[in-house]
N, C-alpha and C positions, 0 to 999 in steps of 0.2 A: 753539702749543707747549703742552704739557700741563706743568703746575708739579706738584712734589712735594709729598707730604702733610708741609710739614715747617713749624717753624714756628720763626723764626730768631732767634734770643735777639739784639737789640741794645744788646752791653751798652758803650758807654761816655761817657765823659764828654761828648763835642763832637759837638755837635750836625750839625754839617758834615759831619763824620767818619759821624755816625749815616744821614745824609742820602743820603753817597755808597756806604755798606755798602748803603742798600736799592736804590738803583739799580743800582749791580753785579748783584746777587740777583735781584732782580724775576722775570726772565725763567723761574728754576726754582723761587722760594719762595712756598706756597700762603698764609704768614701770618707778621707780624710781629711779635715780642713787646718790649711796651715795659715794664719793669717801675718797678719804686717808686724806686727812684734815679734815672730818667729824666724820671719824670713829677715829681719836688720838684727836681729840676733845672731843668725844660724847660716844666713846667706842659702847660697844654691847647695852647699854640702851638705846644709841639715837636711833639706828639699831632699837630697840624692839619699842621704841616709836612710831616712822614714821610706821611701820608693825602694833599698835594697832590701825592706824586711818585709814584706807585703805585694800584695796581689790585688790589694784595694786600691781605687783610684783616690788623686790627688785634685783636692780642692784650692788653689792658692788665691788665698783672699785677699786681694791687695786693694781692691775699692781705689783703683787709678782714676784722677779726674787732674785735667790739666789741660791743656791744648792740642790737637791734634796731633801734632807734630810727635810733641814730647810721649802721648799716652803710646803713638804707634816705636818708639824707640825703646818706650821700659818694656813692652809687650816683646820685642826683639829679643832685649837681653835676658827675660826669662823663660822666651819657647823651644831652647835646649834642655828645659826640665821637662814638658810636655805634660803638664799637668791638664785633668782632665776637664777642667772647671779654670775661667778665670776671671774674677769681679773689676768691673768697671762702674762707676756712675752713672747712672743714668742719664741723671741732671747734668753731665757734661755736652747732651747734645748730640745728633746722630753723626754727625763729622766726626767728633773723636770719640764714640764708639764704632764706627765704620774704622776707623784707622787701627782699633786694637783687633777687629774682627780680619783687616786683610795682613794684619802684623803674625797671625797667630789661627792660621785656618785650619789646623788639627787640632784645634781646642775649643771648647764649648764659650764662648765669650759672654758672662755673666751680665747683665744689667739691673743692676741694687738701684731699687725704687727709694722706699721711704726707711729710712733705721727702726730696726719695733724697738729702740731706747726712746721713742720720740712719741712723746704726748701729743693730743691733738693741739693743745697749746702751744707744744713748742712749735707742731708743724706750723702754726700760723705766724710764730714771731720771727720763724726763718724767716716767713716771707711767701710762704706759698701761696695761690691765691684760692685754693679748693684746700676740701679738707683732706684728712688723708687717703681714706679710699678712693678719690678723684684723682688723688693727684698721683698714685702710686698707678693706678690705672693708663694714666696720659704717659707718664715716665715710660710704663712698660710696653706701649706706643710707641717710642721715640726710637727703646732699645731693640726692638726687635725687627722695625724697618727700614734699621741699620744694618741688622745680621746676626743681633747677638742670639744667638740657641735657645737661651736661660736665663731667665728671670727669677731676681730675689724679691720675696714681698713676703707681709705681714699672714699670720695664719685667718688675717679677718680680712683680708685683700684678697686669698684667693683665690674664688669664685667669677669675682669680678674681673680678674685679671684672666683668670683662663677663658671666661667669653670673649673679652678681648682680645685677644691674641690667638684663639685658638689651640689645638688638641699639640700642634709639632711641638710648640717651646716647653723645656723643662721649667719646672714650677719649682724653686727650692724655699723653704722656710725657714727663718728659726726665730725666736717669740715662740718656741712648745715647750711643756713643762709637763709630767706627769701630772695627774689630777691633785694629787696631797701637796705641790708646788706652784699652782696657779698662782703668780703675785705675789710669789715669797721675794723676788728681786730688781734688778734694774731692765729687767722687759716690759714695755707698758702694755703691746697688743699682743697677750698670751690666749694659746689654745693645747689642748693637748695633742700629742703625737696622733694618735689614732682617730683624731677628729679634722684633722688639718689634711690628711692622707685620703681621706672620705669627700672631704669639701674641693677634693681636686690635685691637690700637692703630690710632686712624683717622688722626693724630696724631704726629709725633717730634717733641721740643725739641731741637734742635741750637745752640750757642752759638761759642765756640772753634774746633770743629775745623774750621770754615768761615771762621770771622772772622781768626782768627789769618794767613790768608793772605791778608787784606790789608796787611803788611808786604812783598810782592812786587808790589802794583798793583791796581787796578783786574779788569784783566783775568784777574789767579792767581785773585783771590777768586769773580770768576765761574762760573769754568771748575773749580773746585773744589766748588761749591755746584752744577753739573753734573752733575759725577763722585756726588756723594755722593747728588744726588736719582734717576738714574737706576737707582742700585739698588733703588728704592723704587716704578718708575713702573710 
């Protein structure tokens, strides 16, 4: 059975609950994503837990930004889990993603451009000096001639971003929403799954619109995470 190119935000508190979201999925999701509230939750055992029930790869989204030193030591302490995906900042600067990229040379070394929670407002009140598809572009510039494999950017970035950088770097997204969900929430630069995967993306983050159906069972969340990757396959 072929899995879709999706990679399935697990986002909650319990660990069980986290356990039996990837078993459901398994069958149609190509990758896992564990982010920073899982892993200071869950530590490297959750990590190990979700990686004994599955055959899907691991996403660990920790979006490290700090100084070189520091980013190439947290990269250290978690490339015993060997997760297949691992975010860094981009905005941190090619030194310390260069440092998490020779920290961690079995892993795909992520570089997250712009957050799609971010308006073009706010892009500007952080301080950037371009708007966002400039600036997510430069970022993914910075990240990938440091080494990183994989770049995270907006589904309205990634066009721009794969001329940039070219065919090698994986493109991952998420701001996708099925079409009945465009702008139902706190994603500002939303596109749909099957339109993001056209414009270039190797790649969709999907969270919610899969997860949330597990308040009907087991078997809705399956057949949902079905429905959603066949448009994609």
């Amino acid at each position: 059975m072929s899995k879709a190119p999706i990679v399935l935000a697990v986002d909650t508190p319990d660990l069980s609950t986290a356990i039996e979201w990837v078993k459901a999925t398994q069958d149609h999701i190509s990758v896992f994503k564990l982010g920073l509230e899982f892993f200071l939750t869950f530590g490297a055992d959750g990590i190990k837990a979700v990686k004994d029930v599955t055959d899907s790869d691991i996403f660990l989204d920790l979006k490290l930004h700090d100084i070189p030193h520091t980013v190439s030591g947290a990269a250290k302490a978690v490339a015993h889990l060997a997760p297949k995906f691992l975010t860094v900042h981009a905005s941190g600067g090619q030194a310390m993603v260069k440092a998490a990229v020779d920290a961690m040379p079995n892993t795909l070394i992520t570089g997250v451009t712009i957050l799609t929670s971010l308006s073009e407002q706010d892009v500007q009140e952080v301080g950037f000096a371009s708007n966002a598809l400039n600036s997510a572009v430069s970022l993914a510039k910075v990240a990938t001639s440091a080494g990183a494999a994989a770049i995270v950017c907006s589904p309205l970035e990634i066009a721009a971003v794969r001329s940039a950088v070219g065919n090698s770097a994986v493109i991952i997204t998420p701001g996708v929403r099925p079409a009945e969900m465009v702008g139902s929430d706190d994603q500002q630069r939303t596109m749909t799954p099957e339109d993001a995967i056209a414009a270039g993306a190797n790649f969709v983050v999907i969270g919610r619109p899969i997860t949330q159906s597990w308040a009907k069972g087991a078997q809705a969340m399956k057949e949902r995470a079905q429905e959603i990757g066949s448009l994609l396959i």
